[in-house]
C-alpha positions in Angstrom: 66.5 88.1 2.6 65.9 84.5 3.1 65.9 83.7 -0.5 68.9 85.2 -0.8 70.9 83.3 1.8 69.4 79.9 0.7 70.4 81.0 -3.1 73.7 81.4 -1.7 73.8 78.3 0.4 73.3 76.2 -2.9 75.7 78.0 -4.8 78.2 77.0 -2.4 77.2 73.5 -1.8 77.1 73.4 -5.5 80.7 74.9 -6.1 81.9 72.1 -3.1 80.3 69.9 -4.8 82.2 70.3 -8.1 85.1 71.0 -6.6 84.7 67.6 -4.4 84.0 65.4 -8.2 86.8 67.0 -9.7 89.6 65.3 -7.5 90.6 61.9 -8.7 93.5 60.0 -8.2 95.7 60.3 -11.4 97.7 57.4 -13.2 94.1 55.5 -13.5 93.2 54.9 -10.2 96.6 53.4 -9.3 96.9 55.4 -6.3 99.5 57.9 -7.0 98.9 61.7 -7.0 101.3 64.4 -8.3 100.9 67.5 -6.5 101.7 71.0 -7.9 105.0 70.3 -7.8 105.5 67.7 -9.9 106.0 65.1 -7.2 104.4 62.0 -6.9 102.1 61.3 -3.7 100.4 57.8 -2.9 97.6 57.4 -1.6 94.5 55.1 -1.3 91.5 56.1 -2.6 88.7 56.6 -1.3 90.4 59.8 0.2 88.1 60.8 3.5 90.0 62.8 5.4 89.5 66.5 4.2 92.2 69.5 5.7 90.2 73.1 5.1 92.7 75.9 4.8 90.1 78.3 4.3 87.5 79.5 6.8 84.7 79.7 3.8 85.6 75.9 2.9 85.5 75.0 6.8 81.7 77.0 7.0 80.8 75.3 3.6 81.7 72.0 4.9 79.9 71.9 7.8 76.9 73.4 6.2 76.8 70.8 3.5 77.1 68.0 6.8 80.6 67.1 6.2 82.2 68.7 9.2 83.2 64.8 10.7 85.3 64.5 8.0 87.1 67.6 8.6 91.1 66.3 9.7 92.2 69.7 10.2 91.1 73.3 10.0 93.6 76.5 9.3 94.4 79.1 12.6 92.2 81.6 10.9 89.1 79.6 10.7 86.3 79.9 13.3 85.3 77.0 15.1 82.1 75.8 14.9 80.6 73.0 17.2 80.8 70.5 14.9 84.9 70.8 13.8 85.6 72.3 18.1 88.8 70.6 18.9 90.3 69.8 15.3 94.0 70.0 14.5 95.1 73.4 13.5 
């Protein structure tokens, strides 16, 4: 049983992980995004401030140690100590 959940702990870290490496700031690192819509977005990289609007991405980033940088959490998402008293 314990295999199991640490097989699944790494999974995740590792899917956060490659999610996390995938976002870059398009236009070569001039500081504007384009978000689904089409529309542009600036912003000044590095980007630390991380807004989970999914309870498994809230869990997966405080398991992985990156709760602090957790700016907001969605209504549906438990609170755990370490994101108690974030935005909703």
């Amino acid at each position: 049983m314990c295999t199991t959940k640490k097989l699944i702990n790494l999974l995740a870290m590792i899917s956060v992980i490659l999610v996390l490496s995938s976002c870059t700031a398009g236009g070569g690192g001039d500081g504007v995004i384009h978000d689904g819509r089409g529309i542009a977005v600036s912003a000044k990289p590095p980007l630390a401030r991380i807004v989970s609007t999914a309870p498994n991405l809230t869990t997966i980033m405080v398991s992985i140690g990156q709760g602090q940088r957790l700016a907001g959490i969605s209504d549906l998402c438990p609170q755990p100590d370490p994101v108690a008293g974030r935005d909703r």
